[in-house]
C-alpha positions in Angstrom: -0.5 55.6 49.5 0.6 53.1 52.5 -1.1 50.4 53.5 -2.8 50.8 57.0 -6.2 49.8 58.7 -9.2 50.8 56.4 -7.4 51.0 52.7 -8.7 48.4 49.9 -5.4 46.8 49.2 -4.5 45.0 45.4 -2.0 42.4 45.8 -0.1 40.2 43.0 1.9 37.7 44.7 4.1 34.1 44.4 3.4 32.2 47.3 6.6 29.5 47.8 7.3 27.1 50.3 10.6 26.3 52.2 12.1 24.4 49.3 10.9 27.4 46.8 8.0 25.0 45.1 5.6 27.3 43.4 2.5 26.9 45.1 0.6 29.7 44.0 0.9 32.7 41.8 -1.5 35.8 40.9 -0.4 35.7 37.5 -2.3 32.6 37.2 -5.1 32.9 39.5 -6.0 37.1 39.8 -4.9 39.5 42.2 -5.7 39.0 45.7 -8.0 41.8 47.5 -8.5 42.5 50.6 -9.7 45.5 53.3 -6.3 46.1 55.2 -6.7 46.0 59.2 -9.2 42.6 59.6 -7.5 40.1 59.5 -8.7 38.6 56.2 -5.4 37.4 55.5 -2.8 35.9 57.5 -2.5 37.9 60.2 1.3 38.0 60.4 1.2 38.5 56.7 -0.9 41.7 57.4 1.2 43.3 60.0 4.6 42.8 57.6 2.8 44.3 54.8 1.5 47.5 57.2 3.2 50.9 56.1 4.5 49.4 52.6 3.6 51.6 49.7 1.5 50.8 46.7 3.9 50.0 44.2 6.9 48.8 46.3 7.7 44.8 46.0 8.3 43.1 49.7 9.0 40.0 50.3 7.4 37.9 53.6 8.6 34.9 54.9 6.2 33.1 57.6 7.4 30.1 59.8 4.4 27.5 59.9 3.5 29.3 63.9 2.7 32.4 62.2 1.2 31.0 59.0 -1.3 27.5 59.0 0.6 25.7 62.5 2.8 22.9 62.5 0.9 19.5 61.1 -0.6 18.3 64.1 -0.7 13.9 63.9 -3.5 13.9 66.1 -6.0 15.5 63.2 -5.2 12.3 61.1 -7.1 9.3 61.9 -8.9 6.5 60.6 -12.8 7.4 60.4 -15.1 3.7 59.8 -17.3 3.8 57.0 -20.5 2.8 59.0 -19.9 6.6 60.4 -19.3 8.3 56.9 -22.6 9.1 55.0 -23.9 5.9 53.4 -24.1 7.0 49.3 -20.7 9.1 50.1 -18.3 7.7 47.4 -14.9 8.0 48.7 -11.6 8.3 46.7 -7.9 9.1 47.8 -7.5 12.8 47.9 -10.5 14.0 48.3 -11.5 16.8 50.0 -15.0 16.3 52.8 -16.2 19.4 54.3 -17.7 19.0 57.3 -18.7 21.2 60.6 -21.5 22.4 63.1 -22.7 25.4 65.0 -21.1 28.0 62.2 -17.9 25.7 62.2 -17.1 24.2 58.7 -13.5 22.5 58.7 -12.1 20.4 55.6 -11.1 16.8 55.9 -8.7 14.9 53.2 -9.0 11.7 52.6 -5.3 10.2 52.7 -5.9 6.3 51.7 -9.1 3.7 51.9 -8.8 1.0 54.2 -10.7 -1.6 55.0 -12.9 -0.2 57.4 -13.4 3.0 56.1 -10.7 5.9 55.2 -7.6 8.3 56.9 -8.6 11.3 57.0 -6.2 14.5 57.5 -7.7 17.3 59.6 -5.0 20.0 58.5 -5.0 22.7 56.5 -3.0 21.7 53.4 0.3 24.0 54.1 -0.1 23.2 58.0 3.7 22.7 59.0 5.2 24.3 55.9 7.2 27.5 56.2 5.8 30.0 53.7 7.4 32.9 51.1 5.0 35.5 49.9 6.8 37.7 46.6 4.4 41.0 46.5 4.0 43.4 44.4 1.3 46.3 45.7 -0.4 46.6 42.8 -2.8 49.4 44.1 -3.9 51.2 48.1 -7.0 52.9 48.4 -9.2 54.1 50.9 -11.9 51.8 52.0 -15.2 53.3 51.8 -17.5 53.7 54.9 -19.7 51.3 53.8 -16.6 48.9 53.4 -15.5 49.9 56.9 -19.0 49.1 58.4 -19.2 46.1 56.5 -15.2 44.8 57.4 -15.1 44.0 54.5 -14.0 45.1 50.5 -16.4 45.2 48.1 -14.2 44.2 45.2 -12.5 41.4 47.6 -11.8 38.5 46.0 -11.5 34.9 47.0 -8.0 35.3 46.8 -8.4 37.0 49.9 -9.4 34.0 51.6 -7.4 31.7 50.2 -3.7 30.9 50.4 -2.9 34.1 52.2 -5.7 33.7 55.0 -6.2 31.7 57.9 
């Protein structure tokens, strides 16, 4: 069966970056599934693997545009502590989640300073170009309740991590 809109697709990849670092790998972490036509992956991701066939390896390559953006220097900035929540304990690398009105976004905490912390607002492969290694493990139709839903029932988080946006 091909992928299209409205099949339950079964993915084991190797995610790389420009310099071919491993930065993820289902072998490791499970299979990523996801319901094909929704955008619950990277959507230029999603349109290369439309019409592939379970079974077939592919091979994507993403510039950063059609991945996570280029790292943009205006999302990293100082924050002062007296704005940071008063029993926060913060440490170098650590990941703040933050957000309003149904918006959650993830800050990083680059270094301490004196007056409070630098904090990245990008998304950790923001600026990096982006190799996904596939292999379609398995294509099936979604269910209707999976259609009205938008979503598969056996999705993983996988499907919202590395590959989505």
């Amino acid at each position: 069966m091909k992928i299209r809109k409205n099949t339950v697709v079964t993915v084991d990849y190797r995610l790389k970056d420009e310099d071919g670092t491993l930065l993820d790998d289902s072998q490791q972490s499970g299979p990523m599934v996801y319901l094909h036509g929704y955008k619950h992956i990277l959507p230029a991701l999603e349109e290369a693997l439309e019409g592939i066939e379970e079974g077939m390896p592919h091979r994507v390559t993403l510039a950063p545009e059609q991945a996570y953006g280029p790292r943009q220097e205006n999302l990293v900035f100082e924050a002062n502590r007296e704005f940071l929540p008063e029993d926060l304990e913060l440490y170098e690398g650590q990941q703040l989640t933050s957000g309003s009105h149904g918006r959650r976004f993830t800050l990083k905490v680059v270094r301490l300073t004196e007056n409070g912390a630098v904090l990245d607002g990008n998304h950790p492969l923001a600026g990096r170009q982006l190799t996904f290694e596939v292999q379609i493990r398995e294509v099936r139709p979604a269910t209707k309740d999976e259609v009205r839903a938008q979503y598969a029932r056996d999705a993983t988080a996988k499907g919202q991590h590395a590959a989505s946006s």
